[in-house]
N, C-alpha and C positions, 0 to 999 in steps of 0.2 A: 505847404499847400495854401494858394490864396482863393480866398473864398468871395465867390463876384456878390454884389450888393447892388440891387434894380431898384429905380426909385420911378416916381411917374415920369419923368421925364424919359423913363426907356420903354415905356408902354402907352399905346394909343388904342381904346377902344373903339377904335376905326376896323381894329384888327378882325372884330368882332361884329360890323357893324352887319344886318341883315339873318344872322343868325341865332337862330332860336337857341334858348338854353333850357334844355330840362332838368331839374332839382330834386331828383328823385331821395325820398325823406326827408319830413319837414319836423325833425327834432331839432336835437340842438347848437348844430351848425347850421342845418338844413333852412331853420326860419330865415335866419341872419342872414344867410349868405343870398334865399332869396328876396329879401325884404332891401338889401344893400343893391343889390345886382338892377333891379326893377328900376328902384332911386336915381338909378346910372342911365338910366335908359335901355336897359337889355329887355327884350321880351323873354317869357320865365314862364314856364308853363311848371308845374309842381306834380310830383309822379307817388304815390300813396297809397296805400291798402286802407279800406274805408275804418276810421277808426275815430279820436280823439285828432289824432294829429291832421287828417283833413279834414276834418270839421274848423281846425283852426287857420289852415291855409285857406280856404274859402270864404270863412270870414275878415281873414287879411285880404281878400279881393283876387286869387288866385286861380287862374282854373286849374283842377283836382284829375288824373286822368289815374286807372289803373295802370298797374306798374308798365306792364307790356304794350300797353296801349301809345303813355308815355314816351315809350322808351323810341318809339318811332316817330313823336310829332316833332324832335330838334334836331341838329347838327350837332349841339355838344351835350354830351351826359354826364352831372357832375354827380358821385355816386355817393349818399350819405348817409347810408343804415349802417348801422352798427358791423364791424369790422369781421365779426365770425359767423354773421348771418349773410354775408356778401357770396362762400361757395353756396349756398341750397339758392339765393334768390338769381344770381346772374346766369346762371348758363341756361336756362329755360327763359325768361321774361325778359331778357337783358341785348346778353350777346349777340342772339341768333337776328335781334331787328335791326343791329348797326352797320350802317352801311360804310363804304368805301368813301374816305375820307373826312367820318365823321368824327367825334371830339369824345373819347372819355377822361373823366378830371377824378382822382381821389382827394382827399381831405388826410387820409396816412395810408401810407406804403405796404402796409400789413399784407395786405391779400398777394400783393405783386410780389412784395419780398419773400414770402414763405407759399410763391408757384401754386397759390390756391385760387383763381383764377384764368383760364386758355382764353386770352382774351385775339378779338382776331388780329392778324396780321394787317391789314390793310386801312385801319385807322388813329389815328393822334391817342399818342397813352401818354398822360402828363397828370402831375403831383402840384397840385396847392394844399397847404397843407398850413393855416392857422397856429401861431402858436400859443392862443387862449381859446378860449369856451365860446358859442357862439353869443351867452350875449354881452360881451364887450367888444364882439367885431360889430354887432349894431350900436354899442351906445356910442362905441368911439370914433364908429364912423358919421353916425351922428353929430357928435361934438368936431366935426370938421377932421378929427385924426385918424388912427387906424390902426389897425394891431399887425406885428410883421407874423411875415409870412416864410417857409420854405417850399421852393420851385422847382420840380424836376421835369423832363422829357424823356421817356424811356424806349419811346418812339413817334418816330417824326414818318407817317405816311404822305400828309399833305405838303408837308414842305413848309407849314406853316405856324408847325407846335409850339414854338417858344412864342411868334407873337401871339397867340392864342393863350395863352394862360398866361402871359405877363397881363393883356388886357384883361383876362377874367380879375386877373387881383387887383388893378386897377379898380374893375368896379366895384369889389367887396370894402377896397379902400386899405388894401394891405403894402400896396408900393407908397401911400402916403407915409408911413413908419419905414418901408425896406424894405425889401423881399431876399434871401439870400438862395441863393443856386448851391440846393443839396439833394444829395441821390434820393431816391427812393429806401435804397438800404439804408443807407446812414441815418435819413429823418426816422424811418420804423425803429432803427434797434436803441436812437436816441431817445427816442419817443418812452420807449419802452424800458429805458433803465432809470428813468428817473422815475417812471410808475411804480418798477419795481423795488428799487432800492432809497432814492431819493425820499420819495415824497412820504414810502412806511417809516422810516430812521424818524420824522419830524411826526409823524400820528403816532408811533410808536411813544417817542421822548415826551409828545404830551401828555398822553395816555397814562406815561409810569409816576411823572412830574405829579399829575394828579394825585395817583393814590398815594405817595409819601407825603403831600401836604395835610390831605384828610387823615389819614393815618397820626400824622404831628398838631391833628387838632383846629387845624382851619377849616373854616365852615367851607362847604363845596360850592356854595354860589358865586364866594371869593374866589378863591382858588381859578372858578372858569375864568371869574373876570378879569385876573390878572394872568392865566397862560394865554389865552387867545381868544375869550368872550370878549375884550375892550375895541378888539379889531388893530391893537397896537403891532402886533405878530405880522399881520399882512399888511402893516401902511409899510413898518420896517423894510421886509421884504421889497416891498415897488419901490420903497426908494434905495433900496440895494440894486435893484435892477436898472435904477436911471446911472446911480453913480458908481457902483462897485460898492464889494460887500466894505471893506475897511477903510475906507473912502466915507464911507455913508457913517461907519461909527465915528470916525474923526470928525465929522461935520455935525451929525443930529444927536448925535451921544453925550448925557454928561461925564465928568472924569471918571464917577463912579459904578457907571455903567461902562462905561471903555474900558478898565483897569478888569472890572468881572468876566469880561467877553475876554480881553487878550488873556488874563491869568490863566483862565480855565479852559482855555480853547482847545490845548493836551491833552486835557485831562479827561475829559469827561467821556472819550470811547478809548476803546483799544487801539492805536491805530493798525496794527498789521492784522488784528483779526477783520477789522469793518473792510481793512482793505483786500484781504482773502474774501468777506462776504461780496462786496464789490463787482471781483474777481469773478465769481461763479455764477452770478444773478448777470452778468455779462454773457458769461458763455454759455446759460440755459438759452437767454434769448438767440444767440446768432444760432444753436444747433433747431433750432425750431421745437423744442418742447414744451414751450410753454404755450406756441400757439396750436400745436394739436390739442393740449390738455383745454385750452377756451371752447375750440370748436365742436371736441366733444362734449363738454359740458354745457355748449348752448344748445345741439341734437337732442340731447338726454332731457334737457327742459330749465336748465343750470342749476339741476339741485344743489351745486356746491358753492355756487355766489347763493341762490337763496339761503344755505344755510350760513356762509357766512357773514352775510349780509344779518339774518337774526341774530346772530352771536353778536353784533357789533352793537342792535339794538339794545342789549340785553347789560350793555358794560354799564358799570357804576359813573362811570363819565360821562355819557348820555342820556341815561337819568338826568345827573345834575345838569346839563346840558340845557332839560329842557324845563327843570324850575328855574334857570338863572335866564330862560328866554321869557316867559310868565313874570318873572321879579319886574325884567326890565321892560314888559310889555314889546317883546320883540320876536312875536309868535309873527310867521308868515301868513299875511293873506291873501295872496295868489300863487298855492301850491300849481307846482308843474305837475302832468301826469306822471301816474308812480312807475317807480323803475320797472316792473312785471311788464306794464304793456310796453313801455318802450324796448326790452329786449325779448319778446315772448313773438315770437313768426307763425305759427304753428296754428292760428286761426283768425279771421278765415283765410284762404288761400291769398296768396299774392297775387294779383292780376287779378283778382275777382270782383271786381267794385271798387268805385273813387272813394 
């Protein structure tokens, strides 16, 4: 299967040119994308339940509308609350104002893939979908670059959905990197096995790294410093990503780093059991259980991310964590709002105030 690759030169924000866009949630794609968009020349109206998060859209220069209010002042809707709060907030505030040949855009396929959405028939259903956090789509689109993007059309009413969302990435600055044309399904369950298998195997390995060093006697401030306090762990990583993983060890690697990585590269998991775990953390995601189990535990109020989220507080790693951020004077001072209000829907109502 060959996989098309759009660059700006196959998107013209002409495509786009007269049409409103609404950016309903101004979290953490939600700023970037409309602070990038604005930059482009798009006019950008920002859709918000009165909180923290429009208080900072209006101080970025924004007009702030209630959701439903919003959701009637554009042609496009790019929709950017959190992925299990999308059934309670769209079918009341959302759907019922879109008209006939108007634009909705997601950021992941989640709600479309797992049919938790009746979104209507007669308008543009299309996928941009970032494949970093939103604030490297602002710095990088700042720094003249842009972070790639996946593209989909899952329906075309207007006749005009692809050029419509190739210019939206256009203006987010995502065809300046690439954009690739991938489904819906495929970006969601891709999306989603690196959340779930990928990225716990590396929190996991640092996590245990940890306690057998402190355990063998190395003070725990070390120990951060050198698994992934130095930030060596993720320059590695970007430049695996520009050049390939064993590409990047033959280049930036000394002998005795290269010889550690090749020797032990075997060894150090099972292979056929990780690739049995692999295996099923694949096929929970395609049967849809895992996104029932989200959406009920964002109704319920998520006592189970909150509780796991304290437990994760609670680990002896993040203790040390946060005297080797104190050692190094590297305590943040412009905390984001905390995670409760950003995935907590439940007051005050949607629609009810900018």
């Amino acid at each position: 299967m060959t996989v098309r690759v759009l660059r700006d030169a196959d998107a013209s924000l002409s495509d786009i040119a007269g049409e409103r866009v609404v950016v309903i949630g101004y979290g953490i794609q939600g700023r970037a994308q409309s602070l990038n968009l604005r930059d482009s020349g798009v006019n950008v109206v920002v859709g918000n339940r009165r909180d923290d998060y429009a208080a900072r859209a209006r101080a970025d220069g924004f007009d702030v509308l209630p959701i439903t209010e919003a959701a009637t002042a554009g042609r496009i809707v790019i929709l950017l609350i959190p992925d299990e709060a999308q059934p309670d907030v769209f079918p009341a505030a959302i759907g019922p104002h879109l008209e006939e040949g108007d634009g909705l855009v997601l950021a992941h396929g989640f709600s479309i893939r797992y049919g938790l959405l009746d979104t209507p028939p007669n308008i543009d259903l299309m996928l941009l979908a970032p494949r970093m956090p939103g604030k490297y789509v602002r710095e990088r689109y700042l720094a003249g670059s842009g972070v790639p993007a996946y593209v989909d059309v899952a329906h075309d009413a207007s006749g005009r959905a692809w050029k419509r969302v190739l210019a939206l990435a256009k203006a987010i600055g995502a065809t300046r990197a690439g954009v690739l044309a991938v489904s819906f399904e495929h970006e969601t369950e891709l999306d989603l096995f690196s959340e779930h298998f990928t990225f716990p195997l590396v929190f996991r390995a640092l996590e245990l790294a940890f306690e057998e060093l402190v355990a063998a006697g190395y003070p725990p401030e070390v120990a951060i410093m050198e698994l992934h306090g130095s930030g060596e762990l993720g320059q590695v990583l970007e430049e695996a990503g520009r050049m390939g993983l064993y590409r990047m060890l033959e280049r930036r690697a000394s002998p005795a780093g290269r010889y550690g990585v090749l020797r032990h590269r075997h060894t150090v998991l099972d292979p056929e059991a990780t690739r049995q775990l692999a295996q099923r953390t694949l096929a929970r995601i395609r049967d849809g259980s895992f996104a029932r189990e989200l959406v009920e535990d964002h109704r319920a109020g998520h006592p189970e991310l909150d509780r796991m989220t304290q437990e994760s507080r609670e680990l002896p790693l993040t203790h040390a964590e946060a005297a080797f951020r104190k050692l190094l004077h590297r305590e943040h001072s412009n905390p984001q709002p905390s995670v409760r209000r950003l995935h907590s829907f439940s007051d005050p109502p949607w629609g009810s105030g900018a």
